[in-house]
Wavefront OBJ file of the C-alpha trace (Angstrom):
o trace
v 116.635 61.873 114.752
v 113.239 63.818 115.046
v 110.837 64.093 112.279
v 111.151 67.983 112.283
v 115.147 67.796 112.050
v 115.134 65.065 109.007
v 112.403 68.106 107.419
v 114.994 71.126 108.335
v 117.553 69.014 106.856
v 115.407 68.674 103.902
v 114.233 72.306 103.696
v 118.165 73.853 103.772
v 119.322 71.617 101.281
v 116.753 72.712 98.720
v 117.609 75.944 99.390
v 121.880 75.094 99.323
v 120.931 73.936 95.694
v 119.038 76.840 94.787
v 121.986 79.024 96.099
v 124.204 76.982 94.175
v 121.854 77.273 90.994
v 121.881 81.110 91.596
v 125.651 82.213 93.339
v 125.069 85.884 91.987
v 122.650 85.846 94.859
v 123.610 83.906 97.501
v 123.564 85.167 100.481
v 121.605 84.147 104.017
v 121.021 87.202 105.174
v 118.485 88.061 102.284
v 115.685 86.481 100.509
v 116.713 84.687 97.560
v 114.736 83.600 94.614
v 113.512 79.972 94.125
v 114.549 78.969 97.389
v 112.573 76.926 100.199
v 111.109 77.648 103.809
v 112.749 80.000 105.990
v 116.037 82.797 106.070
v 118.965 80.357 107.550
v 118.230 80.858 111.203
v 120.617 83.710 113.127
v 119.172 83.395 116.338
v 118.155 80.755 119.215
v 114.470 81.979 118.931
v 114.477 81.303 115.329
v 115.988 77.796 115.423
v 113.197 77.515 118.082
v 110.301 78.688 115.527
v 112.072 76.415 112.680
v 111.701 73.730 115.109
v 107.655 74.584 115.565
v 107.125 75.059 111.804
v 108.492 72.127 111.231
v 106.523 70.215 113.677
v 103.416 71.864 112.562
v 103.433 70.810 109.368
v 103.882 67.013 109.949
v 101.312 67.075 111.750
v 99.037 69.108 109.525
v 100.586 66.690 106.315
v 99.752 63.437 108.265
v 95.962 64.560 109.377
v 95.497 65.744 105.806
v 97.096 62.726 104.339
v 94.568 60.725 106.761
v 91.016 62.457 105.685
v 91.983 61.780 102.372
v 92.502 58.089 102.784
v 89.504 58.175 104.941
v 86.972 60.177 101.806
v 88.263 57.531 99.536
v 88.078 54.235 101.872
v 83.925 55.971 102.220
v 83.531 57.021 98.473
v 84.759 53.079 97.294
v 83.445 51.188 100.208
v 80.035 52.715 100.345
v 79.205 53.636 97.058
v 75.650 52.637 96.163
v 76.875 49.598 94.328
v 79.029 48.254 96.667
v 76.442 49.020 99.845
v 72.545 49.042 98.168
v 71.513 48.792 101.528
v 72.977 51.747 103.853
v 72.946 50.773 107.228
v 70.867 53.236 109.835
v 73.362 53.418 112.559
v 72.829 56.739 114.283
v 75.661 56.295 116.968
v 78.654 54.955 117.687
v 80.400 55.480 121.511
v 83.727 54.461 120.262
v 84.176 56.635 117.606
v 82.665 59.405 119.072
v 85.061 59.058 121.986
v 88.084 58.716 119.409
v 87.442 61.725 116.703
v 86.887 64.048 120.512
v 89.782 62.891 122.509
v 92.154 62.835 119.352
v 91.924 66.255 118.259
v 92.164 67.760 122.146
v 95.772 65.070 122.325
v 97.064 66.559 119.172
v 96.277 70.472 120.115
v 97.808 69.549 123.456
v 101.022 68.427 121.574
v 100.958 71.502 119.913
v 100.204 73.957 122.867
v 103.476 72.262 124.896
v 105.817 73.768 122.984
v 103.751 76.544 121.534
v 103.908 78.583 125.059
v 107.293 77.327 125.732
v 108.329 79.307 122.605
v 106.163 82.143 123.252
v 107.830 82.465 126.811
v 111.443 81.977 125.480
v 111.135 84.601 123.119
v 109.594 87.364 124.979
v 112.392 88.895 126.673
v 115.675 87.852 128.039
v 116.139 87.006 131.760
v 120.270 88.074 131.514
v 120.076 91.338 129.189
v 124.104 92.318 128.343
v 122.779 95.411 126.620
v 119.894 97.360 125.772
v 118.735 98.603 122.014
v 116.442 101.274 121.739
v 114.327 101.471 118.122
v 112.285 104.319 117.689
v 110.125 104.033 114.619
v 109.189 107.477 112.375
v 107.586 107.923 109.539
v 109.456 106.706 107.587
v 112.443 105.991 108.971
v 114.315 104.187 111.991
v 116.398 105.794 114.847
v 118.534 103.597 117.241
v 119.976 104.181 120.994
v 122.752 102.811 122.465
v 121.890 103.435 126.174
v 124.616 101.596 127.332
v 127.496 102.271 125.163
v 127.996 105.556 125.421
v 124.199 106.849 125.228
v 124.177 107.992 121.633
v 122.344 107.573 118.810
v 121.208 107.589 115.045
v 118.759 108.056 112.413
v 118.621 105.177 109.894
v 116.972 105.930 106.185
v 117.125 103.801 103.128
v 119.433 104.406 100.398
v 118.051 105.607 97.187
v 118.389 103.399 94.580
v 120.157 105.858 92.484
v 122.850 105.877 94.775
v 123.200 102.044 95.565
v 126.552 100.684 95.101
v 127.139 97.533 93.474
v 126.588 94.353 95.230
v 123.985 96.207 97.612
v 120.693 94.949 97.862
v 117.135 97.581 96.540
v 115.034 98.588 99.319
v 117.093 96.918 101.590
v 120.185 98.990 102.239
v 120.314 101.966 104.828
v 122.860 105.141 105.528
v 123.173 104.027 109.242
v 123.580 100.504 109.866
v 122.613 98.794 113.353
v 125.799 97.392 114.672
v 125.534 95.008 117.468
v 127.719 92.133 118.784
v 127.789 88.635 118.606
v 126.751 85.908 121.524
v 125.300 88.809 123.731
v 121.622 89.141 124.978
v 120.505 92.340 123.644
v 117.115 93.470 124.816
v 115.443 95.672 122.744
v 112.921 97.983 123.686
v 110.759 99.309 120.400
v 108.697 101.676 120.430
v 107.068 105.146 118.277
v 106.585 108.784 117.891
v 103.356 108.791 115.263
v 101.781 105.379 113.871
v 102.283 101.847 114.739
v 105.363 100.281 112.925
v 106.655 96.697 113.065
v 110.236 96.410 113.493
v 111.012 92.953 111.892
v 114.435 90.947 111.103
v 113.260 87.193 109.323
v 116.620 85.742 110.530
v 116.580 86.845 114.109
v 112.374 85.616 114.525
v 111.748 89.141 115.445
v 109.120 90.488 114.717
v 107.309 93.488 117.043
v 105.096 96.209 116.321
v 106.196 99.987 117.555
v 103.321 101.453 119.120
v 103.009 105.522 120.207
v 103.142 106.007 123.746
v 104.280 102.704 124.762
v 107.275 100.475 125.194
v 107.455 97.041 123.727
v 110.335 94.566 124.384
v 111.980 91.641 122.853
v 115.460 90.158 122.694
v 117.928 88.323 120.483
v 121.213 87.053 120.785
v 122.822 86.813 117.375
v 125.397 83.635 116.675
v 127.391 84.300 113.635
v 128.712 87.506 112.328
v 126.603 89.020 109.386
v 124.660 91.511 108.081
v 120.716 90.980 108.534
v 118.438 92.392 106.818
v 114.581 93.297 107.441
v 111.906 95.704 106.731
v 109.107 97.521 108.585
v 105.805 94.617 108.717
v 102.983 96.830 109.700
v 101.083 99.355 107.098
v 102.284 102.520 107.980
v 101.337 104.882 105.291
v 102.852 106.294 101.482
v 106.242 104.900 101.966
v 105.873 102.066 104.474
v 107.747 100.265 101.642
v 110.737 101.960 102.167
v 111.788 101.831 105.593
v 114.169 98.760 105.472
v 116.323 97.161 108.582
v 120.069 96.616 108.454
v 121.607 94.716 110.835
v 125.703 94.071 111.365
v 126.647 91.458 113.627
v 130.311 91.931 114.485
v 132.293 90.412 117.279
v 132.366 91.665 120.573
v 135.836 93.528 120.212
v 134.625 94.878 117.020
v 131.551 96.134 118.884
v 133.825 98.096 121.331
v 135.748 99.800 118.530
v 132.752 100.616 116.969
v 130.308 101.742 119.797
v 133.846 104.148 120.830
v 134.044 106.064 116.894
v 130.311 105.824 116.924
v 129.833 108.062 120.329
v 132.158 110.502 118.955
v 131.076 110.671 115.614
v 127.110 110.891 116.423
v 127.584 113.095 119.419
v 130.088 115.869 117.113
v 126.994 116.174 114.812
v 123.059 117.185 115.184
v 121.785 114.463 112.807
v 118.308 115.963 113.192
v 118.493 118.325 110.256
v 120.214 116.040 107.563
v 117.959 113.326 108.559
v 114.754 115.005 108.347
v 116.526 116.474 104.765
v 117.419 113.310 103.433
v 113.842 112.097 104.308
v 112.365 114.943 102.662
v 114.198 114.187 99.766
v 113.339 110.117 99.572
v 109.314 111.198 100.485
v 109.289 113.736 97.720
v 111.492 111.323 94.947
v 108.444 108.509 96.487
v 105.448 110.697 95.682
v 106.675 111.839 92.606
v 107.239 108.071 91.454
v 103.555 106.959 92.854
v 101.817 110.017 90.651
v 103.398 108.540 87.432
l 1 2 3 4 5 6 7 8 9 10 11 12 13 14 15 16 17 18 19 20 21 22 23 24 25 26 27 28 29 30 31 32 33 34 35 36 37 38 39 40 41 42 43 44 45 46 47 48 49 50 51 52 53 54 55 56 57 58 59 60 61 62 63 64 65 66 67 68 69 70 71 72 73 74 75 76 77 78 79 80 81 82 83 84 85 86 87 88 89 90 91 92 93 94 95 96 97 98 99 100 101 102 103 104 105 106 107 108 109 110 111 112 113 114 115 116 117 118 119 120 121 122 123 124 125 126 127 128 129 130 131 132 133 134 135 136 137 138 139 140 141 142 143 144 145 146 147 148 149 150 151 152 153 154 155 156 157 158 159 160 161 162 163 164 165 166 167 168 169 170 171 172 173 174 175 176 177 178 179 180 181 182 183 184 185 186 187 188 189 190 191 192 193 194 195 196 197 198 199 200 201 202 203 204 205 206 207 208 209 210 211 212 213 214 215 216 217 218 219 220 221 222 223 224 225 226 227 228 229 230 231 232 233 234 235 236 237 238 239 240 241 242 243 244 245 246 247 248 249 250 251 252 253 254 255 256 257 258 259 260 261 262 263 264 265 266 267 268 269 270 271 272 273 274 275 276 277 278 279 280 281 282 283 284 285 286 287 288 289 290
């Protein structure tokens, strides 16, 4: 078994006790208090960037472990009662050779699987469907291009008006629905700053940018709901433009994407959005000048 699967082992069963220590809030779609390393993984990409993490820190624990040995080997060997004498070597080949070609072996071993990664998660050869995300401030709106062409504005729900069991600043009118074991490409982008659209379970993480069209993919393995939350500064109430995700099965999806067409394309959602963003900016402001 490899070194970075005994550690992902480790890592989820620290956080299995922690859920276990605290069921009021277990859940793997959120963040949960007290518990260890990363969201439990949703995606391929994210098992892939487990895998890296995982690898990256042996090898940063081992080379740390190693100077440390090596500073107190020096400080005990050659302290000035132990060596009176220091010697006046200037040189030596060998271990000049070793502390140059060691460090350009280990970044290689890192840089293999590094670009791998970066190439697997960039975008999806075999796209099933296409997402649009449109970031606003400060809000989300989705299109389904290929499910009927419709689409939806997606605000957070006040916490005034959160029903139990939901989770605060996560929860949204409008959630994404999307099916299970299909590539989804999603193309992100903006109509007035740069936002980050970002989902810790899927390893997705990409900014929205004005004027331009950035893509990534995912293909999500168990059914769910994911959360996330917008990761770039985006002004007053960047903190309140949260991500919900609901992975259903594929015959779900159909059902879903059918009531969705009709219900989205019987209503202009333009006017209640920009009303019920009004209303969260204004509740926002009034909370920041206390």
């Amino acid at each position: 078994m490899k070194l970075s699967q005994v550690f992902a082992k480790f890592t989820a069963g620290l956080s299995a006790v922690a859920a276990l220590l605290l069921p009021a809030f277990a859940s793997a779609a959120v963040p949960q208090p007290w518990t260890f390393g990363f969201q439990e993984a949703a995606t391929p990409v994210m098992r892939d960037i487990e895998d890296l993490h995982h690898l990256l820190l042996i090898i940063i624990t081992v080379i740390t472990l190693f100077v440390l040995a090596l500073l107190l080997y020096v400080m005990f060997r050659f302290s000035a009662k132990r060596n009176p004498t220091p010697s006046r070597t200037a040189h030596n080949t060998l271990i000049e050779v070793l502390w140059t070609v060691l460090p350009v072996m280990i970044l290689v071993v890192i840089a293999v699987p590094s670009f791998k990664l970066l190439y697997f998660m960039d975008r999806t050869s075999a796209p099933e469907m296409t997402l649009k995300v449109v970031g606003h401030q400060w809000y989300w709106s989705y299109q389904y291009q290929d499910n009927g062409d419709f689409s939806f504005d997606s605000l957070i729900v006040p916490e005034d008006q959160l029903k139990p069991g939901q989770h605060r600043l996560l929860e949204v009118d409008n959630q994404v629905v999307v099916p299970i074991d299909t590539n989804i490409r999603v193309l992100v982008t903006s109509d007035d700053v740069l936002h980050s659209w970002a989902v810790p379970a899927f390893g997705v993480k990409i900014d929205t940018v004005p004027g331009h069209l950035n893509e990534t993919w995912m293909r999500i393995e168990r059914p769910g709901t994911y959360y996330g939350q917008c990761s770039e500064l985006c002004g007053i109430n960047h903190g309140f433009m949260p991500i919900a995700v609901k992975a259903v099965s594929k015959e779900e999806f159909r059902v879903w994407a059918e009531e969705a067409r009709k219900k989205f394309a019987a209503a202009d959602s333009t006017a209640p959005a920009l009303a019920h963003l009004e209303s969260a900016s204004e509740t926002r402001l009034a909370a920041v000048a206390q």
